[in-house]
ROMI-859485 format. One record per residue (C-alpha): x, y, z; residue number from 1. Coordinates in nm, 4 decimals. Layout:
BEGIN
       c1       c2       c3 resi
        X        Y        Z  NUM
...
This chain:
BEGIN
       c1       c2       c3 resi
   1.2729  14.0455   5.8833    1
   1.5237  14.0697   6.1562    2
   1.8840  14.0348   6.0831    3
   2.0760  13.6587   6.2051    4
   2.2117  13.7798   6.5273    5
   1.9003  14.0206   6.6750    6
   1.6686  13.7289   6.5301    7
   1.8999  13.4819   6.7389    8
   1.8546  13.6871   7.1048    9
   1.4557  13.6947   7.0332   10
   1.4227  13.3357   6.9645   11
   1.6167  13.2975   7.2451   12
   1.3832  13.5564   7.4973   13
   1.1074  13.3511   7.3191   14
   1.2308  12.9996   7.5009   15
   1.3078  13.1358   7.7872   16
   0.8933  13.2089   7.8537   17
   0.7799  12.8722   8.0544   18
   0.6406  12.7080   7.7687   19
   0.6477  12.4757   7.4626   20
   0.6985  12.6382   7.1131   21
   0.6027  12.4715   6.8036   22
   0.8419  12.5147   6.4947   23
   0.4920  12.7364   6.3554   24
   0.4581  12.9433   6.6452   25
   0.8226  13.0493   6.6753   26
   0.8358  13.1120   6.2965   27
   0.5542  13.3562   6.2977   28
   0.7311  13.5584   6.5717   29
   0.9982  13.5686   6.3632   30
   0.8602  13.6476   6.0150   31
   1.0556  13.3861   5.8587   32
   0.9748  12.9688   5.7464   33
   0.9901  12.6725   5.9568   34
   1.3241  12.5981   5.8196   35
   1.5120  12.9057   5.9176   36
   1.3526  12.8669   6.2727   37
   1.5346  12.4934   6.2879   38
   1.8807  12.6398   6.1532   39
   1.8793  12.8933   6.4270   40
   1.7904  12.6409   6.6768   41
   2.0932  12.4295   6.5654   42
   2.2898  12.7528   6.5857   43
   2.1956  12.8272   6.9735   44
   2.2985  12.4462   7.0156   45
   2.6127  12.5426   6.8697   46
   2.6617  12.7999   7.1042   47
   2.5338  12.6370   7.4137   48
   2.2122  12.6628   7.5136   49
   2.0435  12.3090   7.5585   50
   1.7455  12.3358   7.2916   51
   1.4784  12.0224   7.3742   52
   1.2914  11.9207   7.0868   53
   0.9333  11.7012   7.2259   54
   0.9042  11.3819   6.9983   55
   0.5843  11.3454   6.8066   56
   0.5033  11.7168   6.8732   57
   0.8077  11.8871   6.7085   58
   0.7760  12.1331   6.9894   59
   1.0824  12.3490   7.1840   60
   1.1448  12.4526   7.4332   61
   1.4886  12.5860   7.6526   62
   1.6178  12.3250   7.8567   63
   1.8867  12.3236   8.2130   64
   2.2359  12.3599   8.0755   65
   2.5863  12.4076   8.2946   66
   2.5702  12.7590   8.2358   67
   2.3156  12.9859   8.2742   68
   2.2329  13.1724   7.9699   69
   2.1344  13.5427   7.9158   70
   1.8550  13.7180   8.0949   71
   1.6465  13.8372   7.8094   72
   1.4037  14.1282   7.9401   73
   1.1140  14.3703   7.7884   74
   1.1501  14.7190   7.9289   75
   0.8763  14.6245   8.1393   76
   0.9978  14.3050   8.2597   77
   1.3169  14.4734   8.3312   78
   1.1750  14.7652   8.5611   79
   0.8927  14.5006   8.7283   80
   1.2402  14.2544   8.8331   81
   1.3968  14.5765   8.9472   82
   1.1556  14.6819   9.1619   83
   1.1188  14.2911   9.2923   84
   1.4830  14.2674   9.3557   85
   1.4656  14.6357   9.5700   86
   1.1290  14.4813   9.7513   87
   1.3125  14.1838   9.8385   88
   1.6274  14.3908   9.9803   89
   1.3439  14.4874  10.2700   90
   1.1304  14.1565  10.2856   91
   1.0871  13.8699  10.5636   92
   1.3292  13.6086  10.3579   93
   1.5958  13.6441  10.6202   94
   1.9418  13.6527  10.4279   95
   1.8692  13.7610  10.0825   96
   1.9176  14.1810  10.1214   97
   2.2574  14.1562   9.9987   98
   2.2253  13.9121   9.7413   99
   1.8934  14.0741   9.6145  100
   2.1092  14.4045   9.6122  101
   2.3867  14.2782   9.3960  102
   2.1430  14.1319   9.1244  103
   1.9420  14.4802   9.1594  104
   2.3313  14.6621   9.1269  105
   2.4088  14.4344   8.8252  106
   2.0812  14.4983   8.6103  107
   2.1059  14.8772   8.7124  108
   2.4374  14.8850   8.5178  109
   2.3330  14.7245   8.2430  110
   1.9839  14.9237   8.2089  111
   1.9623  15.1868   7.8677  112
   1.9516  15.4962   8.0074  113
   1.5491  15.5050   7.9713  114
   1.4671  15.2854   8.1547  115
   1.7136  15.3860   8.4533  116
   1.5404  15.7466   8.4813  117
   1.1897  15.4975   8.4388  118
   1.3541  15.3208   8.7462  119
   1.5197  15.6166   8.9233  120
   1.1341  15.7950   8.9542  121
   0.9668  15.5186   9.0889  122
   1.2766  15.4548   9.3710  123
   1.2410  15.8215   9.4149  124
   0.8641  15.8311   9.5012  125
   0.8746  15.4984   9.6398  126
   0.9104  15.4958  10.0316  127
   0.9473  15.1327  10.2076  128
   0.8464  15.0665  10.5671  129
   1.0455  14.8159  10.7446  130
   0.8395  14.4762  10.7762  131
   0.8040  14.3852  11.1405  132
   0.7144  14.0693  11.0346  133
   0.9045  13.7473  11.1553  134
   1.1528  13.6301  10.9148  135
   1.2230  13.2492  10.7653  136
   1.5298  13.0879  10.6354  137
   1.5648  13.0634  10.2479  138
   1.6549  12.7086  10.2844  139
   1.3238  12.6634  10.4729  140
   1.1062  12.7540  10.1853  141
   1.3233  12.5703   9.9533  142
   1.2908  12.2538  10.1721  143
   0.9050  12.2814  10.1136  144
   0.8813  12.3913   9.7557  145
   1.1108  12.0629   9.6708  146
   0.8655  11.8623   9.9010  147
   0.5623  12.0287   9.7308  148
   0.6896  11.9733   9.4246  149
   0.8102  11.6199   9.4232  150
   0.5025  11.5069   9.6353  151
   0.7200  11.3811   9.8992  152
   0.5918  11.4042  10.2410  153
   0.7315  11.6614  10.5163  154
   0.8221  11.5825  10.8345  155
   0.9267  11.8706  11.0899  156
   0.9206  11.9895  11.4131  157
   0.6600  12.2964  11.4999  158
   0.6079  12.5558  11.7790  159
   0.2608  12.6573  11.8327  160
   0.2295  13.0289  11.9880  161
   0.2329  12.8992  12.3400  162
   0.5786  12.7357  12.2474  163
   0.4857  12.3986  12.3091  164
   0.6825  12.1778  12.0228  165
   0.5651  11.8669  11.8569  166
   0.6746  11.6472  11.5462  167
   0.3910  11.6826  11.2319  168
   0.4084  11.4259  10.9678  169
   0.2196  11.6366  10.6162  170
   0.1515  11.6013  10.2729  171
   0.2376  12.0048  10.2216  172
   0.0281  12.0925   9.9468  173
   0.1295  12.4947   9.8968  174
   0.3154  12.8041  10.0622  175
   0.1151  13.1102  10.0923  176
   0.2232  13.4395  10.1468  177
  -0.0165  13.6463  10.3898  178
   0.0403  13.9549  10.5203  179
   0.3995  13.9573  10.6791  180
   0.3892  13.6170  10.7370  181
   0.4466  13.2815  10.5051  182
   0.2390  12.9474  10.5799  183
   0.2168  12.5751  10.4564  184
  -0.1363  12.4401  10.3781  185
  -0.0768  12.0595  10.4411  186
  -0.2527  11.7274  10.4933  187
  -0.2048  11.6716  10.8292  188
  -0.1071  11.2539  10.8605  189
  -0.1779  11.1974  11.1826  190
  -0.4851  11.4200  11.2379  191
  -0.5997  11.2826  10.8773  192
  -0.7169  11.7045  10.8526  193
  -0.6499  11.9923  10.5996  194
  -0.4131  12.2329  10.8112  195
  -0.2107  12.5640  10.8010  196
   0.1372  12.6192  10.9642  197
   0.3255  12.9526  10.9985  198
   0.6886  12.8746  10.8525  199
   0.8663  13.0816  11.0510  200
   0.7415  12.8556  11.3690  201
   0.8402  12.4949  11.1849  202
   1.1892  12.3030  11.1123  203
   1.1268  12.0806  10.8570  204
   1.3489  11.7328  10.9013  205
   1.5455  11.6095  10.5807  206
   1.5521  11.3904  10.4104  207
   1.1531  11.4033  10.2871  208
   0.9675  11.1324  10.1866  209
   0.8017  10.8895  10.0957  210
   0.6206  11.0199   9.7716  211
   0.2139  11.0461   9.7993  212
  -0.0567  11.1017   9.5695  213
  -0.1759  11.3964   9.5678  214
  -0.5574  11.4449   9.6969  215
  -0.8367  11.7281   9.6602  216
  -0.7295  12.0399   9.8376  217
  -0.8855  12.2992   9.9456  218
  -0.8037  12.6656   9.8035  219
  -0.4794  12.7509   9.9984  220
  -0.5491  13.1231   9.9695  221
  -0.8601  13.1066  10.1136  222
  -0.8006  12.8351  10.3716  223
  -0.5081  13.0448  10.5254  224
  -0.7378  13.3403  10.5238  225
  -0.9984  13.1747  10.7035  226
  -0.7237  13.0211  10.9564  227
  -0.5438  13.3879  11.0421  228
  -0.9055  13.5919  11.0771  229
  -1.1218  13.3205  11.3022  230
  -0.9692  13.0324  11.3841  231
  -0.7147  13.1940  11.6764  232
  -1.0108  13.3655  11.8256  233
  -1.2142  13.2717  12.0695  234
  -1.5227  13.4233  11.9359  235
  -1.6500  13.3435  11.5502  236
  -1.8911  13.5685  11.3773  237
  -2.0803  13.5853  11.0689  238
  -2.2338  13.8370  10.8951  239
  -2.4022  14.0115  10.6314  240
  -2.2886  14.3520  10.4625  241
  -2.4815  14.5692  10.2985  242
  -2.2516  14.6279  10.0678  243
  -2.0651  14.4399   9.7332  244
  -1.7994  14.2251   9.8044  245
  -1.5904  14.4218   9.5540  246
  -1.6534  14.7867   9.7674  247
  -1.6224  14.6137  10.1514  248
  -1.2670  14.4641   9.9732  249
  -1.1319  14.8187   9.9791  250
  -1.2437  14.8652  10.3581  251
  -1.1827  14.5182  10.5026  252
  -0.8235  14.3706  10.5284  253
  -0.7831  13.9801  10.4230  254
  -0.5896  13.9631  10.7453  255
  -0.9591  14.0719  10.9481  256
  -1.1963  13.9192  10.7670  257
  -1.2926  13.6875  10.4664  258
  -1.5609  13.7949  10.2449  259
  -1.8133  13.6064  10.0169  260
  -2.0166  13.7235   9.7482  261
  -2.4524  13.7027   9.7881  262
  -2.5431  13.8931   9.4836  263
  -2.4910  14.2532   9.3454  264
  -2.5205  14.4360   9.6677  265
  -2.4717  14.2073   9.9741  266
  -2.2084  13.9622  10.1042  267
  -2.1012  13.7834  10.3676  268
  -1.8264  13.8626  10.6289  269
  -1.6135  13.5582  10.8304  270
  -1.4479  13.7078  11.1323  271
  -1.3518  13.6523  11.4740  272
  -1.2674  13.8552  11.7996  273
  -1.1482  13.7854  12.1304  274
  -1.4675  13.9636  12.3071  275
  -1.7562  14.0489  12.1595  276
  -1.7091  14.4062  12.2495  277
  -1.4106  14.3777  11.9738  278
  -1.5703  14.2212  11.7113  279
  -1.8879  14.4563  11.7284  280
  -1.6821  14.7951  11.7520  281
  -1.4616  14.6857  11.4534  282
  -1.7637  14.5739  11.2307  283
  -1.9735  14.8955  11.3164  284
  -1.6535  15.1342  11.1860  285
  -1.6615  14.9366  10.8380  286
  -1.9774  15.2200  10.7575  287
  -2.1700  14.9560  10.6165  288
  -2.4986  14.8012  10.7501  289
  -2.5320  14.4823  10.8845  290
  -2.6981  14.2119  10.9729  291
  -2.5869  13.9297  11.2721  292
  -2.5969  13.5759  11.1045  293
  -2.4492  13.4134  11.4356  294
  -2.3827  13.4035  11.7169  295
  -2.6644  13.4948  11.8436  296
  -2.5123  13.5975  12.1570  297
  -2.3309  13.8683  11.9168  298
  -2.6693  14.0323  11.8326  299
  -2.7642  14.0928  12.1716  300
  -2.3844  14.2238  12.2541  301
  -2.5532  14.4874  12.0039  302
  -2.8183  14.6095  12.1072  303
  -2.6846  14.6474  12.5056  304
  -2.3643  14.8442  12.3335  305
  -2.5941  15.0788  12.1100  306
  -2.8489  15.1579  12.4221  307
  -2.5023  15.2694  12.6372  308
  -2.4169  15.4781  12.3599  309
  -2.7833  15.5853  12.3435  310
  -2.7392  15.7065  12.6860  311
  -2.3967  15.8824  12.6600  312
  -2.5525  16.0913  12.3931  313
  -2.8109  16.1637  12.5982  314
C-alpha cells in the first residue's frame, strides 16, 4: 500500500483523467477501503483542490478551482505533451510559439533525467519543416469551440478564394484539422445546407447566439475531406481501385482523394481535377488498376491519352 502523501498525488493524477470515479473504483487503484479513499478526498479539500462528489451516485470527480493544481504526468504522457508543445512552437495557430516554448522550457526542467535523454533523442532525430500553411488567430478557434460547445449560433463574416465577402449565419457543428489548414463544418441558416468553411478566411462576430438544438450531422472528417478533394474542382470523378482501401491509404493523400471500402480487395476513389488530363495522369501513377465509374467523358479522356502514348513508344 502506498504511503499518505505518494497515495495523495495518485488519487490526485487519478481525477485529473476526464471522468467520474466511484468511491470503488478509486479504492482499488489504491489498494486500500472505501473509507480511506473519502479521508483523502477530504484531505485534498483541505488543501485546495475542489473535489465534486455526484449525488445519488457517490461518484468524484476534480472540479474548476482558483488555482490550477499540479500537472500529474506518466513518463509517457510527459514525453507525448513535450513533443506537442515543440509541434506547436512550428504550427499554423498564429501566436502560440512562444508561449508553447515556455510550457515546453518549464516541463524540460522539471523532467527526471530519463526521460530528458528519452526527449533529447527524439528532438535530435526529429527534423520539422516549416508549415506554409495559412495561419488563424487563437481567439478565432476559441470563439468557435465556445459556440460549438454551448450550441449557440455563429455569425461571421467570410472571404471565399475570389475575395468576395459575405455575412453567414451557422449552427457550427465541429473544427477539423486538415492538412495545413483548419475548417468549421456548420449548418448553413440561410442556405438551410450542411457546409465547410476554412477558418483562416472567416471573422466570426461576438456576441453568439441564440442557442439551437442540435440536429443530425454529417461526419465532419469526412465531409471536409470530400469538400477539399472535389468540390473546388471543376471536374468530379469516381472510381474503382483494384486495390484495399487499407493499401491505396498509404499511396493516396486525404487531401487528393477520399476512399471507400467494396470488399477485401477493391474500393472506391472520390476525386476531382481541373482537366481531365490531370485527374487521369494522377490516378494512372497510383500503380493500381482501375476502373472509370463516371464521368463517362473521363473514360474516353483514357483511351485517346493511352493511344498517344501508344504512339510515342512507337
Amino acid at each position: 500500500m502506498l504511503e499518505t502523501s505518494a497515495r495523495l498525488l495518485r488519487l490526485l493524477s487519478l481525477l485529473q483523467t476526464p471522468r467520474e470515479w466511484s468511491g470503488a473504483e478509486l479504492a482499488a487503484h489504491l489498494e486500500v477501503d472505501v473509507r480511506t479513499v473519502r479521508r483523502d478526498i477530504g484531505k485534498l479539500r483541505a488543501l485546495g483542490y475542489p473535489v465534486d462528489a455526484t449525488v445519488g451516485s457517490a461518484g468524484y470527480r476534480l472540479g474548476a478551482g482558483a488555482n490550477l493544481p499540479p500537472l500529474l504526468l506518466d513518463d509517457e504522457e510527459a514525453v507525448a505533451v513535450a513533443m506537442g508543445l515543440r509541434t506547436a512552437a512550428g504550427g499554423t495557430i498564429a501566436g502560440i510559439e512562444e508561449s508553447s516554448l515556455r510550457a515546453l522550457t518549464k516541463l524540460e526542467r522539471v523532467l527526471p533525467s530519463r526521460l530528458r535523454h528519452r526527449l533529447t533523442a527524439l528532438q535530435q532525430a526529429t527534423v520539422a519543416v516549416p508549415d506554409g500553411g495559412p495561419r488563424v488567430e487563437p481567439d478565432t478557434l476559441t470563439a468557435i469551440a465556445a459556440a460549438i460547445r454551448d450550441q449557440h449560433r455563429l455569425r461571421f463574416d467570410y472571404r471565399t478564394h475570389t475575395g468576395e465577402t459575405s455575412l453567414r449565419t451557422t449552427e457550427p457543428h465541429r473544427l477539423v484539422h486538415h492538412g495545413r489548414r483548419w475548417y468549421l463544418t456548420a449548418w448553413d441558416v440561410d442556405r438551410e445546407d450542411w457546409r465547410t468553411y476554412r477558418v483562416d478566411r472567416l471573422t466570426p462576430r461576438i456576441p453568439t447566439g441564440p442557442r439551437f438544438t442540435a440536429r443530425e450531422a454529417p461526419d465532419p472528417a469526412a465531409q471536409v475531406s470530400r469538400g477539399v478533394t472535389t468540390a473546388p474542382y471543376r471536374h468530379h470523378a469516381r472510381l474503382t481501385l483494384l486495390a484495399a482501401a487499407e493499401q491505396a491509404a498509404e499511396v493516396i493523400s486525404p487531401t487528393v482523394g477520399v476512399l471507400e471500402a467494396i470488399d477485401a480487395n477493391t474500393c472506391i476513389l472520390h476525386t476531382g481535377g481541373d482537366t481531365l488530363d490531370a485527374i487521369a495522369v494522377y490516378v494512372a501513377t497510383f500503380g493500381f488498376e482501375f476502373r472509370v465509374i463516371e464521368p463517362p467523358e473521363l473514360a474516353d479522356h483514357i483511351r485517346e491519352m493511352a493511344a498517344r502514348l501508344q504512339r510515342a513508344a512507337e
